[in-house]
C-alpha positions as CSV (number, residue, x, y, z in Angstrom):
1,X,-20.2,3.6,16.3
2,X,-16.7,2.6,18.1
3,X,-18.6,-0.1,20.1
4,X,-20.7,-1.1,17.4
5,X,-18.1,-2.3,15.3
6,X,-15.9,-3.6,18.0
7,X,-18.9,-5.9,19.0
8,X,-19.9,-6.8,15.2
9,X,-17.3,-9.6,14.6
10,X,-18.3,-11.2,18.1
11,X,-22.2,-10.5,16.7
12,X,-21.9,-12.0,13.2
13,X,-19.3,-15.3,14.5
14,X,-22.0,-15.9,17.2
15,X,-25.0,-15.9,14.4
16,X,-23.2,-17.5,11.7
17,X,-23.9,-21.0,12.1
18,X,-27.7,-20.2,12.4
19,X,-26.9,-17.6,9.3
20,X,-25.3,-20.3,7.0
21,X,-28.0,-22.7,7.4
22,X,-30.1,-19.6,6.9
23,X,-28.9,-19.2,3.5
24,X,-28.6,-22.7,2.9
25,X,-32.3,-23.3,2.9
26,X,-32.9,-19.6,0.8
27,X,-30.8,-20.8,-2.0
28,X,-32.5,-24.0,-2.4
29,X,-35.9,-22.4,-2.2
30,X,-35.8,-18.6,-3.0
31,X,-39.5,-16.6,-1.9
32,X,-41.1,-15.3,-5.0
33,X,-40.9,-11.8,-3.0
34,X,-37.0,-12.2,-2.4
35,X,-35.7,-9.5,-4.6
36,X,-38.2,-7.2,-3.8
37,X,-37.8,-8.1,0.2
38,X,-34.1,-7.3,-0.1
39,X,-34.5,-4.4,-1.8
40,X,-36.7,-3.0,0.9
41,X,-34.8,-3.7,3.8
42,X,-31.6,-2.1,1.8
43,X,-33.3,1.1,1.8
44,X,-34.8,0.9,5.0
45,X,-31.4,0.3,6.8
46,X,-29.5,3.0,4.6
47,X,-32.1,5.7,6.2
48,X,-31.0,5.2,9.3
49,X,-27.3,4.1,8.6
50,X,-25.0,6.4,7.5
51,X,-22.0,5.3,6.0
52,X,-19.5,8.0,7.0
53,X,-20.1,7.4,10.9
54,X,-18.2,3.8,10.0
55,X,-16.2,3.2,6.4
56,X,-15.4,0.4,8.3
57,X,-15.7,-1.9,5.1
58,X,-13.2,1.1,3.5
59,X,-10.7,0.3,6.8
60,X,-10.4,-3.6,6.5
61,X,-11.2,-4.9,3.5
62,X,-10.2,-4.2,-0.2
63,X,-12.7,-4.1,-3.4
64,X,-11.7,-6.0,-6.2
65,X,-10.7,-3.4,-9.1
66,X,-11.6,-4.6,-12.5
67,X,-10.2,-3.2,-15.8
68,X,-12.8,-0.9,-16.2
69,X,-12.5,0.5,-12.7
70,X,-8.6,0.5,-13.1
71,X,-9.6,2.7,-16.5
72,X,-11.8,5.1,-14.9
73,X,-9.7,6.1,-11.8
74,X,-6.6,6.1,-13.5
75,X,-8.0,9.1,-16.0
76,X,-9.1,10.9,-12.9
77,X,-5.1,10.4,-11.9
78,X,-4.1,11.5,-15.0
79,X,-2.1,8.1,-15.3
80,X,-1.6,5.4,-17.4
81,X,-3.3,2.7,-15.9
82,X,-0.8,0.4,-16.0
83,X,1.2,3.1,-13.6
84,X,-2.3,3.4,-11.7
85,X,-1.8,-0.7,-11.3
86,X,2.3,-0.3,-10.1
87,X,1.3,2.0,-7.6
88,X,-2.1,1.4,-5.9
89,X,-3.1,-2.4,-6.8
90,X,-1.4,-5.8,-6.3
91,X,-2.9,-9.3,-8.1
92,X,-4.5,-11.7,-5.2
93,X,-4.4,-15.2,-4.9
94,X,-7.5,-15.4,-7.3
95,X,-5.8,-13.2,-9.9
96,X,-8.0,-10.3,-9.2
97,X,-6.6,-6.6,-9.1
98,X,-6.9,-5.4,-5.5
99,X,-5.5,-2.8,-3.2
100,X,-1.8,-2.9,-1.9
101,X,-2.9,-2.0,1.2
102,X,-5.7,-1.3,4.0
103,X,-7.0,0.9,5.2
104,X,-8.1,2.5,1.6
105,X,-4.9,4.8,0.2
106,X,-8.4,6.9,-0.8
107,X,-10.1,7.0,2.3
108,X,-10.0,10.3,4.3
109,X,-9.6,10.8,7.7
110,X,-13.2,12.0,7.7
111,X,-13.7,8.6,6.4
112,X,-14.9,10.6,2.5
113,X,-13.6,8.7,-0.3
114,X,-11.2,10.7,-2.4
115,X,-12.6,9.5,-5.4
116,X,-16.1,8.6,-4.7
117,X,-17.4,9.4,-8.0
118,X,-15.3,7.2,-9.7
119,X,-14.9,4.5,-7.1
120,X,-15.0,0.9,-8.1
121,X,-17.6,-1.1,-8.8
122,X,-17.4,-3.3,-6.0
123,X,-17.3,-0.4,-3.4
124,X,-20.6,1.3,-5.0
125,X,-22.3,-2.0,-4.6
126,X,-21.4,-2.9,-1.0
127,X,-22.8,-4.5,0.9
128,X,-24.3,-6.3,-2.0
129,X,-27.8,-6.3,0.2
130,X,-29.9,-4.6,-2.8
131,X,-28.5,-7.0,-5.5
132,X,-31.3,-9.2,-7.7
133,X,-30.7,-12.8,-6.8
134,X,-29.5,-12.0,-3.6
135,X,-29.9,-15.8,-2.4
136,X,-26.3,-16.5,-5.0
137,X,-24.0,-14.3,-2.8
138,X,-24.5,-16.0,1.0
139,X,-20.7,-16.8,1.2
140,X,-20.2,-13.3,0.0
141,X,-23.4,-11.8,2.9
142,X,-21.5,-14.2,5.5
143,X,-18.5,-12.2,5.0
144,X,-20.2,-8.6,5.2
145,X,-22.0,-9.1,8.1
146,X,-19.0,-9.3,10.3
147,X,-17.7,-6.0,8.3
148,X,-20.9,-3.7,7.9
149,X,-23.7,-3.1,10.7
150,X,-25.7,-2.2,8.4
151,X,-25.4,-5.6,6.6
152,X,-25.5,-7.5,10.1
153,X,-28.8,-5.7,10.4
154,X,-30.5,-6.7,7.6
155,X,-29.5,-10.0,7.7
156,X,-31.3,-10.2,11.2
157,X,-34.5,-8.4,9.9
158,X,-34.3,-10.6,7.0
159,X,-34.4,-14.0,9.0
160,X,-37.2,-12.5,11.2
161,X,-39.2,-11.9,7.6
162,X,-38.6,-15.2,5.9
163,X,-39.3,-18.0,8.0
């Protein structure tokens, strides 16, 4: 997995020309079967991926916390989630809640979320590859192919599928 991901941001800046006018074309003209096509590779690629050999998306990037997340993990803290906010999260340049810091202050060294069953919203959805309307989040795909294998990989199947 070591190689894989030092080789993935060479992969996905090499294919992202060819991936942006990719998506370019899917936006303007969506298949019927899109949805159902995404869904499918999704699955297919998380049968044979398995998240914990990587976390690699928990080790460079940050999810976006929103107030329901901040809520939810700051009952599990026993915290007020205004405290939750002062200690773990910091307000971007967008005005969004996200983490202080990478890698993830609840990521384990065995790369197992500490609080998994309460994790955000935005970490539970990554890499966004199964969502309806897929075709609306390219800018957001473009990013995660140069952070998740498994959403470089379906990318690539998914431009071999939709001519």
């Amino acid at each position: 997995m070591e190689e894989v991901l030092r080789e993935l941001p060479k992969k996905a800046s090499e294919k992202h020309n060819e991936n942006k006018k990719f998506f370019a074309k899917l936006r303007k003209k969506p298949p019927k079967n899109l949805d159902y096509t995404m869904q499918e590779l999704h699955e297919a690629e998380f049968k044979r991926t398995d998240c914990l050999t990587c976390a690699n998306c928990c080790k460079t990037t940050g999810p976006l916390f929103t107030n329901a997340d901040v809520e939810r993990i700051s009952k599990l803290f026993r915290m007020k989630a205004q405290k939750f906010i002062e200690t773990y999260l910091r307000v971007d340049e967008e005005n969004d809640y996200v983490l202080q810091q990478t890698p993830c202050t609840f990521l384990g060294a065995d790369n197992y979320c500490s609080i998994y069953d309460v994790r955000p919203k935005a970490c539970r959805e990554f890499p966004h590859t199964d969502r309806k309307k897929f075709q609306q989040i390219s800018n957001l795909t473009l990013k995660n192919v140069a952070i998740c294998p498994a959403a470089f990989n379906i990318v690539e199947e998914m431009k071999r599928r939709i001519k």
